[in-house]
Phi, psi and omega in degrees: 000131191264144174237105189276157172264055186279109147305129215075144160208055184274215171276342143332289204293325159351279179309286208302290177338274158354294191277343170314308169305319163257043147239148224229120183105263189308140161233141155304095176250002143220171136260145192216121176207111159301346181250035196017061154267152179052034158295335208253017175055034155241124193289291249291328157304335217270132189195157211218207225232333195188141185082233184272126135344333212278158204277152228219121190223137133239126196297106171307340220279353190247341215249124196269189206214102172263115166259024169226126189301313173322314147312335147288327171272001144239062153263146172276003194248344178278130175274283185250170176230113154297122167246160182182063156271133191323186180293285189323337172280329195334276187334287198282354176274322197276324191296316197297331161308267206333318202256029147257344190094015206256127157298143182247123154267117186239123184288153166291208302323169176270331165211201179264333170220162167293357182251324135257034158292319162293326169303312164321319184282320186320291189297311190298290148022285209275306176328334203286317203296340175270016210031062180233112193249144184249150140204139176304149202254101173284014216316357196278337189293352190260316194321119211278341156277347173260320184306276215305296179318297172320349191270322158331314208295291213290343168281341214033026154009272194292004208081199212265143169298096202276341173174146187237139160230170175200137209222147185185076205218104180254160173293153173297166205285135172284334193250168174054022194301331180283009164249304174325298191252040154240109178278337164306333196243358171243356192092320200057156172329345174270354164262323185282298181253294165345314154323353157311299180265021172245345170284332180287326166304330179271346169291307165222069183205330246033200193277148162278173229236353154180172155262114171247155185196153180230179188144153176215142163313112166237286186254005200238319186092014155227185181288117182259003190188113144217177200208123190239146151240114143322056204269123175234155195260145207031041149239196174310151181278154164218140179225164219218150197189125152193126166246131159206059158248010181294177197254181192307127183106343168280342147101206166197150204245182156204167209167135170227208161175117134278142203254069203271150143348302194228028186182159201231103184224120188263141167219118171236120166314304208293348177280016201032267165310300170303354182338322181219136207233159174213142165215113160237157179058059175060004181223161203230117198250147175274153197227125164231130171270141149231036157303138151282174202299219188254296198316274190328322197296311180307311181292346161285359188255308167336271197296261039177299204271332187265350162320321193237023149076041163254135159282133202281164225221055189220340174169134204233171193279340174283348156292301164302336166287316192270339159321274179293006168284342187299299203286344168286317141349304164292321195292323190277323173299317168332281178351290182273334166079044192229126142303172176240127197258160178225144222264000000 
């Protein structure tokens, strides 16, 4: 049994808690908050953007309670450490894991810039060679409806893709707002949440050969809306959405569409059930998946790999690193009102 460790205990660590119950080999064995909220584990204020609502207790009574990480990366009884922390800590909590001996699960973005996304990968690198693994919390490549579609790309089932979108778009986050909405230290939405779809896009398309992109500031004083073009050559058009610039109340969707040769495959958060659509040769099928959501899908891949003393291999931290250089890309084109070619 691996005995995890969280650092945060924000809306995140929510989620991770949640998907924790239904992965088999791990347990919650500690918390961790420097200013100690939600140490006594109740949750029940805490509410985020997507998934179930019902409110969070968690029985304290087996899970020990830190407010200094350091006293959690030299407990010998801790394995791994989840971090689900602001941006800005990313860098000195995950190296500090690691040079503790601690496997890392790390929320995206993994830093602020790619140059230290790279130290990260740096360090995980060496760790790896003693079999102690960082991996970025990616979740949408784990999402059963973005899995299922990428499985379309790589079989070509349907043919080849003539052109993709992708929408990921919110009212600004209500919670952790003194991170959130300071775009010097979150990004704004085109780091934060966008970063989502520009990994899945680099998951299954590779890299694109440049970037043209628009976009504006509404609440972070960084980019809060861009509309991204991928461009590659004699491959598909891709295109790109992220916001968190609706206005109070729109709440948040995500959504994509692949266009294939011989088929049409629609995804909407807002249709609930009905969510993934697929349509060819005239007729239009509802696609139900019953995989659980991406949190699960990631921590389960997390322990899977590190239980059997592999690195996971589904998404690596040098991934989470070429992710934001696209999106530091995407900035500079706003900036310049220029693509940006990528070498």
């Amino acid at each position: 049994m691996l005995n995890v460790g969280i650092i945060g205990t924000g809306f995140m660590t929510v989620q991770h808690l949640k998907a924790y119950k239904q992965v088999s080999g791990a347990r919650i064995a500690a918390l961790c908050n420097p200013s100690g909220r939600h140490l006594d584990g109740d949750f029940s204020q805490v509410a985020g953007n997507v998934g179930e609502a019902e409110p969070l207790r968690l029985d304290m009574t087996q899970v020990k309670a830190f407010r200094d990480p350091i006293d959690l990366f030299t407990d010998p009884g801790i394995h791994i450490v989840d971090i689900c922390t602001p941006t800005k800590t990313h860098v000195d909590l995950a190296l500090g894991a690691l040079a503790a001996g601690k496997h890392v699960l790390l929320e995206k973005p993994i830093a602020r810039t790619s140059a230290d996304a790279d130290r990260i990968a740096d360090a995980a690198e060496v760790t790896a060679t003693r079999g102690i693994f960082l991996m970025p919390a990616m979740c949408i490549r784990f999402w059963p409806e973005y899995d299922w579609v990428k499985h379309r790309i790589v079989s070509g089932d349907y043919g080849r893709v003539l052109d993709a979108r992708f929408r990921r778009v919110a009212s600004a986050p209500a919670w952790g707002q003194r991170h959130f909405l300071q775009g010097q230290e979150s990004g704004g939405a085109l780091f934060d949440l966008h970063v989502h779809d520009v990994d899945f896009i680099q998951y299954c398309f590779g890299r694109p050969h440049a970037i043209f992109a628009s976009g504006y500031s509404k609440v972070s004083g960084a980019t809060d809306h861009v509309v991204a073009l991928f461009q590659y050559s004699g491959g598909p058009v891709v295109s790109a959405e992220g916001s968190w610039a609706m206005a109070e109340g729109f709440g948040f969707n995500m959504a994509f569409t692949v266009n294939f040769e011989r088929a049409t495959v629609d995804f909407d958060l807002s249709r609930g059930a009905d969510a993934l659509k697929v349509s060819t040769a005239g007729t239009t099928t509802v696609i139900k998946l019953s995989q659980p959501d991406g949190y699960v899908g990631e921590l389960r891949h997390f322990v899977e790999c590190v239980s059997a003393g592999q690195a996971p291999s589904i998404v690596t931290p040098r991934d989470a690193a070429a992710a934001l250089r696209l999106c530091e890309a995407e900035e500079k084109s706003i900036r310049t009102g220029q693509a940006v070619g990528l070498a």
